[in-house]
C-alpha positions as semicolon CSV with decimal commas, in nm:
position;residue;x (nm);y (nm);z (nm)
1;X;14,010;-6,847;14,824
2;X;13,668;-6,711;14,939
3;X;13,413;-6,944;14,765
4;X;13,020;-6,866;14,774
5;X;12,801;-7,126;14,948
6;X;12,763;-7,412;14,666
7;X;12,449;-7,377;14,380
8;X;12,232;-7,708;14,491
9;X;12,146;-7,482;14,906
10;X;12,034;-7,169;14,711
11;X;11,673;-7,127;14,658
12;X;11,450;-7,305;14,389
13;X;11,432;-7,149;14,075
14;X;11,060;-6,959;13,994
15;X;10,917;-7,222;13,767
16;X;10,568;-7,198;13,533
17;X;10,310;-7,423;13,669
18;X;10,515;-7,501;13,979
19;X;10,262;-7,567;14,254
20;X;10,528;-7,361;14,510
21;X;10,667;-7,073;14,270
22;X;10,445;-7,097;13,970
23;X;10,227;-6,788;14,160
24;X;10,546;-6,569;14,113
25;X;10,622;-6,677;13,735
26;X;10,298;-6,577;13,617
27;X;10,319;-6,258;13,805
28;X;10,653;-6,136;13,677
29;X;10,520;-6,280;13,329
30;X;10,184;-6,024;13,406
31;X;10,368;-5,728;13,537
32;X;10,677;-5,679;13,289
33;X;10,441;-5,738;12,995
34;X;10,224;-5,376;13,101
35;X;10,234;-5,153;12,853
36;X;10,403;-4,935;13,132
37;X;10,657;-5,123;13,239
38;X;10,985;-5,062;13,008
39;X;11,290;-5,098;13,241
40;X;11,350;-5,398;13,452
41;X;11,579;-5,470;13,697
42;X;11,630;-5,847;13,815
43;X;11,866;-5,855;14,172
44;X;12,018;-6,178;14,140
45;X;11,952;-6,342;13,818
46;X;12,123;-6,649;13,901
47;X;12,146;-6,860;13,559
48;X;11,895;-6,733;13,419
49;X;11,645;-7,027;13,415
50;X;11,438;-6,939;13,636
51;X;11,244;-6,591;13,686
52;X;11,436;-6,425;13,436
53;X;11,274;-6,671;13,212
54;X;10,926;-6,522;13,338
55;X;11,032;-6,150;13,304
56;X;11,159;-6,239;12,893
57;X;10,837;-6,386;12,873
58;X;10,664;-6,101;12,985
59;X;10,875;-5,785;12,802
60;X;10,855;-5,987;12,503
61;X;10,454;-5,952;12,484
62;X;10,466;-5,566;12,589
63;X;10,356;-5,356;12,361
64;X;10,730;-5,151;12,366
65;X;10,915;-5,427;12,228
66;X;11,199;-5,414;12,152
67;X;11,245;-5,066;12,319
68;X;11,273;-5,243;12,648
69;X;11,568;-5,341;12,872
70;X;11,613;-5,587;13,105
71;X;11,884;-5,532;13,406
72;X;12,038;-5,846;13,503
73;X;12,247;-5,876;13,831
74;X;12,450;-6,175;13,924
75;X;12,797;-6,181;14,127
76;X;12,865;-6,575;14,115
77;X;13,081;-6,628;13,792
78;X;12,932;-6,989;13,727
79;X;12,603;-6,857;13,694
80;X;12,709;-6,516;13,535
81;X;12,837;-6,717;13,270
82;X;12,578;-6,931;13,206
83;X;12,322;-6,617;13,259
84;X;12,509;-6,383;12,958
85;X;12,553;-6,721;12,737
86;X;12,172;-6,706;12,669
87;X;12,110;-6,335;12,703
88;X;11,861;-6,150;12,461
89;X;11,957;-5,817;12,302
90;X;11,727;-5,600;12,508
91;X;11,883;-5,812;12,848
92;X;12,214;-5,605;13,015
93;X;12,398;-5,837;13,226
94;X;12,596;-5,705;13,550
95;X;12,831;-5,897;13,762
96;X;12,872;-5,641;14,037
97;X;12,739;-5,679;14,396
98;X;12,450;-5,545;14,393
99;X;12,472;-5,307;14,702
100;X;12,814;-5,188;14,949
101;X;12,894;-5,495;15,155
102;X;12,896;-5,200;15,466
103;X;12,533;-5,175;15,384
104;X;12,476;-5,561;15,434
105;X;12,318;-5,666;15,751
106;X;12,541;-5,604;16,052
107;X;12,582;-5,864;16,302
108;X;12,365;-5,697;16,547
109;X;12,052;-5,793;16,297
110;X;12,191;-6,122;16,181
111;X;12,127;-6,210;16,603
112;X;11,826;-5,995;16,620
113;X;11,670;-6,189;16,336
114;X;11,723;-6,524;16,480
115;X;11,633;-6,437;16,800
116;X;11,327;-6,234;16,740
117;X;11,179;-6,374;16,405
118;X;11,307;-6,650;16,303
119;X;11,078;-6,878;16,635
120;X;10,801;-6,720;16,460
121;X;10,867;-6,843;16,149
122;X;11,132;-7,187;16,169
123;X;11,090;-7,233;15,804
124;X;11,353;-7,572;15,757
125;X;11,614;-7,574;15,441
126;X;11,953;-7,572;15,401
127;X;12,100;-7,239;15,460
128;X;11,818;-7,104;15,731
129;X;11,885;-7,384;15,943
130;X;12,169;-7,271;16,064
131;X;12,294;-7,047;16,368
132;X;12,358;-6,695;16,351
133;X;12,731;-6,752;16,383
134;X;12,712;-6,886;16,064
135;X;12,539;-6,648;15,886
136;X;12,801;-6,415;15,999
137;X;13,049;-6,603;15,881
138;X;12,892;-6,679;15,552
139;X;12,815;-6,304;15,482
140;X;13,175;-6,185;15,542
141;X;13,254;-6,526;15,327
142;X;13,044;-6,359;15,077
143;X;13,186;-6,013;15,131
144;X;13,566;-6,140;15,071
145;X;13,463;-6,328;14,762
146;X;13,317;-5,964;14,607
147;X;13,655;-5,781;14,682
148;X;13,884;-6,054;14,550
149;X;13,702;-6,068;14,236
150;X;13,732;-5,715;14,229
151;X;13,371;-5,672;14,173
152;X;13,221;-5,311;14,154
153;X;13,029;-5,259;14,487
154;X;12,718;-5,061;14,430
155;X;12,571;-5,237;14,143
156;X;12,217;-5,117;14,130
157;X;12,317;-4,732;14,150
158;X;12,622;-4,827;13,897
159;X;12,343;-4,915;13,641
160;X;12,107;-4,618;13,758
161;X;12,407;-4,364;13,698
162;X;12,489;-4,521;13,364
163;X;12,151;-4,551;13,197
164;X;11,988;-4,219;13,369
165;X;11,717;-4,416;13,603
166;X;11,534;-4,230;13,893
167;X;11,317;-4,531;13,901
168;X;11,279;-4,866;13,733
169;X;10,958;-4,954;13,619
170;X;11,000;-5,309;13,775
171;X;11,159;-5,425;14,045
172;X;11,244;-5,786;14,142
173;X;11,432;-5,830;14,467
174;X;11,593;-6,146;14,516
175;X;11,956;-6,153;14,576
176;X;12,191;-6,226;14,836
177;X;12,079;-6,299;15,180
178;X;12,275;-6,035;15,368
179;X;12,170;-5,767;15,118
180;X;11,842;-5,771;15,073
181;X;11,729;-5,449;15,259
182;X;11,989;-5,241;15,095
183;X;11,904;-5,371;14,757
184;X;11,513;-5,296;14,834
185;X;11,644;-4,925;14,929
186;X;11,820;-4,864;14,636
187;X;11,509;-4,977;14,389
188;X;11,220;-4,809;14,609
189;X;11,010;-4,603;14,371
190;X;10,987;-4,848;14,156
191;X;10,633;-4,876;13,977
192;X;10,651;-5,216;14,066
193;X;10,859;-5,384;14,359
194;X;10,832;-5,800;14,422
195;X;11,018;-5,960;14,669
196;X;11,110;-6,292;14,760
197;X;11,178;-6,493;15,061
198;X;11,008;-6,234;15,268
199;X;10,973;-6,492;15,574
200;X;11,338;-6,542;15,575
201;X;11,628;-6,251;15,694
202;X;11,710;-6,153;15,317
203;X;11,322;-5,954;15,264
204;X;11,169;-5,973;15,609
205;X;11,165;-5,654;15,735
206;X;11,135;-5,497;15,404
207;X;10,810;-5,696;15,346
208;X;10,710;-5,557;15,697
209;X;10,762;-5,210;15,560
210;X;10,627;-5,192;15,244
211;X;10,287;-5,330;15,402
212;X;10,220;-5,007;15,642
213;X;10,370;-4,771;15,345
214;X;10,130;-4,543;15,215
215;X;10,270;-4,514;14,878
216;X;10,224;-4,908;14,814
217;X;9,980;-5,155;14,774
218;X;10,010;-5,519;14,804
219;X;9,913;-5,689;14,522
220;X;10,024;-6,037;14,527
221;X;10,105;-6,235;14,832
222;X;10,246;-6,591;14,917
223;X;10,304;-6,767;15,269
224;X;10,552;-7,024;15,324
225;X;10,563;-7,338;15,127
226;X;10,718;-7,669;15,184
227;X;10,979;-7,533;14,908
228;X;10,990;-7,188;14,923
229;X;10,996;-6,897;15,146
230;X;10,729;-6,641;15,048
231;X;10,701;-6,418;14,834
232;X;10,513;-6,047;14,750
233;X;10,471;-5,788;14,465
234;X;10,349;-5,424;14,549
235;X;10,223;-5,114;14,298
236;X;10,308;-4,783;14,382
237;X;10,003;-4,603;14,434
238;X;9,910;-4,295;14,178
């Protein structure tokens, strides 16, 4: 049976006041609270105690409420479950994989990122410890647990299609590991676009990106932590 990697080696939850994370709490509380800000999409949701906490917070003071929606994604049945078992009614809850597993990073950039990047960086937890072999192995692990579930594969455009979305208004990037580049391509145009773990292989590059492109502006920024990764949020630009 293919079983994701277990819930106490994935990444802290975005708490308020947390020295570390509290930076990106109060700016998903800021953002999705803008008068125009109205659809949200949330890219791995987990449980829903930590940054989709912050973005409830936030729709809940915008002006629009109720006529808001928030788009959960989560593929991990444990926390799906405990995710929809506290959902509001303006939250829509997805267990899909959020982008086609032939879209996730190939092996090629799995190596490249450990052998180009990751001595620049040699942040120390858990999972990005480890050696590119096993980041292979852990994304096809990944990859074989989406297709037994029978999981729809293209999440983010699923919920596009279904609701009539060009663009959301707000963007938070922060699923799986292998994915994160597709996932970032799929919500580009996005008012709003945050990413997190942008030192590590999920956002690198992507971070990279959206700091030389012209039609963004950085507007929150956090280096590494002892507990976290890094993290970003950018505007689109009028």
């Amino acid at each position: 049976m293919a079983i994701p990697i277990p819930e106490h080696v994935r990444a802290p939850d975005h708490r308020k006041d947390d020295p570390h994370t509290g930076l990106m709490y109060e700016t998903l509380v800021g953002l999705s609270s803008l008068p125009e800000v109205k659809r949200v999409i949330e890219v791995g949701s987990t449980n829903g105690r930590g940054s989709t906490v912050a973005l409830r917070e936030g729709l809940e003071r915008n002006s629009n409420f109720p006529d808001v929606r928030l788009f959960c994604i989560e593929a991990v049945k444990k926390m799906f479950d405990e995710l929809t078992r506290t959902k509001a009614r303006y939250m829509k809850c997805y267990r899909v994989c959020s982008s086609p597993p032939e879209e996730h990073y190939t092996d090629e950039e799995i190596r490249r990122f450990f052998e180009e990047d990751w001595p620049k960086l040699m942040f120390e937890c858990p999972a990005q410890r480890q050696t590119p072999s096993w980041h292979i192995r852990e994304r096809d692990r990944y990859i074989a647990y989406f297709l037994q579930e029978g999981l729809p594969l293209d999440g983010i455009n699923l919920i596009k299609e279904e609701y009539q979305i060009r663009n959301f208004d707000l963007a938070f990037v922060d699923g799986g590991t292998y994915s994160g580049s597709a996932d970032a391509k799929r919500v580009y145009g996005a008012k709003y676009l945050v990413l997190d773990d942008i030192y590590t292989l999920k956002c690198t590059w992507i971070f990279r990106e959206l700091r030389k492109d012209p039609a963004y502006e950085m507007i929150m920024h956090k280096e590494m932590g002892n507990s976290h990764c890094g993290y970003a949020a950018f505007r689109k630009k009028k």
